[in-house]
N, C-alpha and C positions, 0 to 999 in steps of 0.2 A: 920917308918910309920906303917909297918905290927906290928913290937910289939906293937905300940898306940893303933891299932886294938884289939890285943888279950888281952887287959887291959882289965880287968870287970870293973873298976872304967870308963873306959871312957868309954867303952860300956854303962853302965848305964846311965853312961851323955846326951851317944847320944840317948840313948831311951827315956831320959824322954825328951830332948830338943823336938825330933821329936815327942812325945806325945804332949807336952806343942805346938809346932806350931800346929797339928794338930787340936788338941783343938779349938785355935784362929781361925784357917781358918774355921773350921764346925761352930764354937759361931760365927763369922762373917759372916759367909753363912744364919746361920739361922736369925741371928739379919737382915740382908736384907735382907732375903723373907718376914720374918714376916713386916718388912718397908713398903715393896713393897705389901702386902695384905693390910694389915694398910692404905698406900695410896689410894689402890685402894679401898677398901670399904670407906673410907673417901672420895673420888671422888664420887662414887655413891651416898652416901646419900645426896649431895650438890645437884645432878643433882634433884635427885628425888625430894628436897626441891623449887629449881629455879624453875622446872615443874610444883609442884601444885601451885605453887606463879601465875605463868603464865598462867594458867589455871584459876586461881580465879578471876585474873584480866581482862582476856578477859571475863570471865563472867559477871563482873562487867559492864563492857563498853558495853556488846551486851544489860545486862539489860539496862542500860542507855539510849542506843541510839533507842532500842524497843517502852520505858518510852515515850520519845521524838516524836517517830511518832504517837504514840497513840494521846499525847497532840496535836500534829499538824492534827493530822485525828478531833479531836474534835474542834480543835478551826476551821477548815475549814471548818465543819459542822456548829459550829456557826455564821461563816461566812456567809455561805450560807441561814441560815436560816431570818439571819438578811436582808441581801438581797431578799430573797422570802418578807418576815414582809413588809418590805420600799414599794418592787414591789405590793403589794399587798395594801398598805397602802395609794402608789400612785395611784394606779387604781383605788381603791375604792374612792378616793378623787374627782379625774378625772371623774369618775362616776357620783358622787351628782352633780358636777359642773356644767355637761353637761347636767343633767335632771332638775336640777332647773327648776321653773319658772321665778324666778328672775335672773337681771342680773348680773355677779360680774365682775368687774375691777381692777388688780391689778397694784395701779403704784410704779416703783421706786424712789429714791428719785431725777434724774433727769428730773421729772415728763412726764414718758416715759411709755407704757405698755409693764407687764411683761407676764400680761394673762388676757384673758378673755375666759367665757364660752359662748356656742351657744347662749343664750337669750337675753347676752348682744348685742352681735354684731345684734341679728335680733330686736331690741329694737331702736337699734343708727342708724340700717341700712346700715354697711358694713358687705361686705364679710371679712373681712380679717382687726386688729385693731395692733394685733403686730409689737411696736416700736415705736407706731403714741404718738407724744406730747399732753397732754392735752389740749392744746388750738385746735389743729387736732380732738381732736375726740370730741370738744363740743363748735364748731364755729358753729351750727347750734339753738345753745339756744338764743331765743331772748330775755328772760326774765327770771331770777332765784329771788326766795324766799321763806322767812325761814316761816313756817308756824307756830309754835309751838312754844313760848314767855320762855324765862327762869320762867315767872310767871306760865306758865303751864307746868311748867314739862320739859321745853328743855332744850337743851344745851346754854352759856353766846357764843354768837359768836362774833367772833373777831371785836374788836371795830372800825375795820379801813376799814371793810368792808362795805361796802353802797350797801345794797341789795337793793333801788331803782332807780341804774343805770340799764341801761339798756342793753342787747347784755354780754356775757358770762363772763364777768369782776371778778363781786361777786363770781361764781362758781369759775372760778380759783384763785384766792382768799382763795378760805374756802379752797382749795384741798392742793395750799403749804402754808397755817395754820396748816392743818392737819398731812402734811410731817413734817413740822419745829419744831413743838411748839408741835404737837399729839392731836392737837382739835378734838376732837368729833363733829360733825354735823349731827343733826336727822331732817326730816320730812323739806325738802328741795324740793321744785319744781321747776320744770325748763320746761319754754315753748318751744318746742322744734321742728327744723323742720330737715329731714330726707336728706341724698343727694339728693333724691326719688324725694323731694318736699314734705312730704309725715309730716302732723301735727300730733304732739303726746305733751302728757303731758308729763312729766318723774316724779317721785319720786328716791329721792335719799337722802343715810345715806352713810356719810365720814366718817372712823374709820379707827386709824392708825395702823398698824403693828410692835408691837417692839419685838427685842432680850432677848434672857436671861437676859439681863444684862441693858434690861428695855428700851434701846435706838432705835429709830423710824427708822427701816430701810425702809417701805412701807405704802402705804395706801391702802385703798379697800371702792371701791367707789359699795355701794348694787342701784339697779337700779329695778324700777316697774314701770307699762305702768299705768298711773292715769285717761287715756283717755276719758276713757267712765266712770270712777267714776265723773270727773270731766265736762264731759257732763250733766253727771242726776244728779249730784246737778248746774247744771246752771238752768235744767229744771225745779227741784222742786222748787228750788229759787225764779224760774221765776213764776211756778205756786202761790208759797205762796204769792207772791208779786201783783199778780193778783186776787188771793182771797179777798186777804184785800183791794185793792182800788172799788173792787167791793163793797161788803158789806158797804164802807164807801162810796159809790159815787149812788149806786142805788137809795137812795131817795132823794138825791141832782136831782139825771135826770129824775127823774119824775116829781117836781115839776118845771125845766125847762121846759120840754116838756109840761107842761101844760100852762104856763107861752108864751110859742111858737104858742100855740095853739090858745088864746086869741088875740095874735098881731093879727096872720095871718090872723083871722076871721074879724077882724077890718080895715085891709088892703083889704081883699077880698070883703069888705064893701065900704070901699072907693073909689076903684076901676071902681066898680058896679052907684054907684052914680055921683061920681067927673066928670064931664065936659072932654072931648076932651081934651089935652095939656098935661103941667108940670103935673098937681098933679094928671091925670088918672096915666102917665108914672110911677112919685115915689112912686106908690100905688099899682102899678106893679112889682118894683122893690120890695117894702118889702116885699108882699108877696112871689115873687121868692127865697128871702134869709130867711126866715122863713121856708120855704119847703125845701130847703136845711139842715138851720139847725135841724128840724126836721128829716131830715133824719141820719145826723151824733147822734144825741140823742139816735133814735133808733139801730143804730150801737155799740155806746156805752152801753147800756142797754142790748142788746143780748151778748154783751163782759161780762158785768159786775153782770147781772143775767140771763147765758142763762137760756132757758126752756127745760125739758125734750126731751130725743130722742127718735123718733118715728123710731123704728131701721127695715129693711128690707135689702132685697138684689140690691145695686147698680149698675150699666152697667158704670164702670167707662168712657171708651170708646166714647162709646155714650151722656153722660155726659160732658166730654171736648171738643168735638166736638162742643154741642152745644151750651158748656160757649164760646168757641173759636169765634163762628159766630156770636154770642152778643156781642163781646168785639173788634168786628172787628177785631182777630188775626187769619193769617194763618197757622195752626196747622199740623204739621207734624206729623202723628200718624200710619206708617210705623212699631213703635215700637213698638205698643202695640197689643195686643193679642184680637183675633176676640171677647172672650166674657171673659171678666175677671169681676168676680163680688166680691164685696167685703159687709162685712156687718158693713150698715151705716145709718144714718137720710138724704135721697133724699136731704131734702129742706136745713139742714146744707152742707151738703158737696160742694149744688149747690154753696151754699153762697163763699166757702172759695175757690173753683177752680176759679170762677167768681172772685174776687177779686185778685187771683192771674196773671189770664190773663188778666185781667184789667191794672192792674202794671207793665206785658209786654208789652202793647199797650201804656204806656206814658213813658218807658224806650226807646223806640226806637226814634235814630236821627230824626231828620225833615228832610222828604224827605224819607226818608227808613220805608219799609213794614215791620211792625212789624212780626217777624215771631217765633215762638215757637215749639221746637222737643221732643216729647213724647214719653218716652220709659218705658219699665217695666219688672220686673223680679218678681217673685214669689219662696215662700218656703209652704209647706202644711200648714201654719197656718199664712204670713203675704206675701201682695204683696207690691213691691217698685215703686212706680211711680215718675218719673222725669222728671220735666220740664223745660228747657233751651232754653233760648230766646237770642234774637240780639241785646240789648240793649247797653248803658252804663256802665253798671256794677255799683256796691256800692263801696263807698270807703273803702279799706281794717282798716281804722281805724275805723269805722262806721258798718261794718260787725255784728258785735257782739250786736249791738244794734238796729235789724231790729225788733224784736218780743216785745220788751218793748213797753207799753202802750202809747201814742203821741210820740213817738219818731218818724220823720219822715225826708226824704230829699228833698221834694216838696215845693213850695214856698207858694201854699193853702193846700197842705195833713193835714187830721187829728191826722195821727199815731197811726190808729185804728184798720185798714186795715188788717195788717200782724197781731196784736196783736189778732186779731180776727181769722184769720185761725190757728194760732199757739192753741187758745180754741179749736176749730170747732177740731180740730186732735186729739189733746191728749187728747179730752172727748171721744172720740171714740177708745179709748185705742191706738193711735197708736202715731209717732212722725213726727217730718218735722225738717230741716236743712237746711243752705243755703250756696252757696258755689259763688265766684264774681270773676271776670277779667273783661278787661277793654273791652273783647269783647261780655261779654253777662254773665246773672245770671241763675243758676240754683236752684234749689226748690228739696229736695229731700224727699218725704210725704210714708212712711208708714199705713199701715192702715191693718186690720185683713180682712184673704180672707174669703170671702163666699162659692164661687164654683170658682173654677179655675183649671175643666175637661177640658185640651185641650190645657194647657195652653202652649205655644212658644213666646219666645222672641221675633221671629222677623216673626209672620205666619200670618200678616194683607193681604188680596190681595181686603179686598172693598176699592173700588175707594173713593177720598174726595167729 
């Protein structure tokens, strides 16, 4: 073994072996650092790659979901704005509705109300119309009709309706026409009475309501008070209608009255001459009905061409008083005001209060004091007097035809009477009305004030 040792040849051996391992272990030491930096910079740059990856993508998402509230901040905006529009759009609706004059009705198609504004409900005369059936809110129409002719311009109304039945039929009627089918109905009156009791005209246009998509979900029923248009064309009607039988009758009644005149003088002839008995008495009689008829001639004749008005200040007061005590009625004048004067023609007006407590004096039962209550109210430019008596009353069908020319309810009345104070009024610019029960008639005359310094409702204290 020691000589192995002291061999050069294996010495060298062993030096280069242990070179040659030394070699491998350092080449193998350094080939794994270098691995192991290798890896580990290989590691790092992965990290630093996944990081900005991660980085980019949370960016991504924060932008997106930023993106996303903005959209949602604006569409909540337009939400809101849309909702402000509608609120705004509703009020403003709600607005016109309520200030209308006219009245609007909206019904469903269960024909139920879905609305109405103030005018209507103070039109029909309820508080409160929400939900009420059409037959509910127009059981007070005694009479509906179409005014306006498809030859004039209206609407073809439904064939199946008979607008001269009577009581609210035709009206609901046209309303589910209007619902079903989408009828249009213009220029529509309806006579109409209130819970109140309380008479109105109505005007009314039925127009349907449809969808987008053209189909009739509601109708809307436009409502106007025609009250007093359709008073003053009664009047002027009544006027023009008095005009003309004037004009066409004034020289027919003068040559009666003349004609009256010659009997009577012939009878007052006869009279005069004839013997005691029969033929003094029938010579008595004609002229008695001569003098009569002469007097209805003359009533006629002041109807049909009065004469100018000799116009001053009148003590109306004192005036019915005195017609009252000529007509043998007892005058309750508690209501009227110590000095109410209005301006008038004395001698007409005497005429037309006379005539009217005349007619309270043959309206009251047999056996019962005719008695008559006067009252009055005043505005600076017209006073209202109203005379209500204990009579009989007019028959409510007959009402409306007191002021026409011989229209009368007496078994001898001329039907002059009234037609003649209904002149005697409204030549003196003012009007008269009349109002019936079964307990007594009122009379309600207008007339322009004169002087009416002092004037109270109810401040009479002279004795009758």
């Amino acid at each position: 073994m020691l000589q192995l040792l002291h061999n050069p040849l294996v010495l060298k051996l062993a030096a280069v072996l242990v070179l040659l391992v030394g070699t491998i272990i350092i080449g193998t030491g350094i080939i794994l650092y270098l691995r192991k930096k290798l890896v580990a910079n290989s590691g790092s740059t992965n990290a630093r790659v996944n990081v900005n990856e991660s980085t980019f993508a949370l960016a991504a998402y924060e932008g997106v979901i930023s993106k996303l509230k903005e959209q949602e901040k604006e569409l909540e905006r337009l939400r809101r704005a849309d909702r402000e529009q509608a609120n705004e759009s509703a009020s403003m609706s709600e607005s016109v509705l309520s200030n209308l004059s006219s009245g609007v009705v909206l019904f469903n198609n269960n024909n139920l109300v879905r609305q109405a504004n103030p005018a209507a409900k103070m039109l029909l005369g309820y508080q409160s119309v929400a939900g009420l059936h059409t037959r509910d809110i127009f059981r007070g129409v005694t009479q509906a009709r179409i005014t306006l002719s498809p030859a004039d311009g209206g609407d073809a109304a439904s064939p199946d309706i008979d607008w001269s039945e009577p009581g609210p039929a035709a009206l609901l009627k046209a309303i589910a026409s209007c619902l079903k089918d989408g009828a249009l109905f213009r220029r529509v009156e309806a006579d109409y009475t209130t819970p109140a009791g309380e008479p109105r005209v109505l005007g009314i246009t039925l127009s349907p309501v449809r969808n987008y998509g053209g189909d009739t979900v509601a109708a809307v029923a436009l409502l106007s008070d025609l009250t007093e248009i359709t008073h003053l064309a009664q009047q002027m009607r009544l006027r023009e209608s008095m005009a003309a039988l004037g004009e066409m009758s004034a020289g027919i009644a003068h040559e009666f009255k003349n004609s009256l005149a010659t009997i009577s003088g012939y009878a007052q002839m006869l009279r005069r001459e004839a013997s005691a008995g029969t033929e003094r008495e029938f010579a008595g009689k004609i002229a008695d009905e001569t003098t009569s008829l002469a007097r209805i001639v003359n009533d006629f004749l002041q109807f049909a061409k009065p004469e100018g008005l000799q116009r001053s200040q009148v003590d109306i007061r004192a005036m019915l008083l005195d017609c009252a005590h000529e007509a043998g009625v007892e005058l309750d004048s508690t209501g009227l005001p110590m000095e109410l004067k209005v301006e008038g023609d004395p001698t007409a007006l005497r005429q037309a209060f006379s005539n009217l407590l005349r007619n309270s004096a043959e309206a009251a039962d047999t056996g019962v004091n005719p008695r008559v209550v006067a009252e009055s109210t005043a505005t600076a430019s017209m006073a209202t007097i109203v005379l209500t008596d204990n009579g009989k009353g007019i028959p409510a069908d007959q009402i409306a035809r007191v002021f026409i020319p011989f229209f009368t309810t007496k078994p001898h009345g001329t039907g002059l009477g009234l037609a003649l104070v209904h002149r005697i009024i409204t030549q003196h610019g003012g009007t008269i009305t009349v109002a019936s029960s079964p307990t007594g008639t009122g009379f309600t005359i207008a007339l322009p004030v004169s002087d009416c310094a002092g004037f109270a409702t109810k401040s009479s204290t002279e004795p009758e």
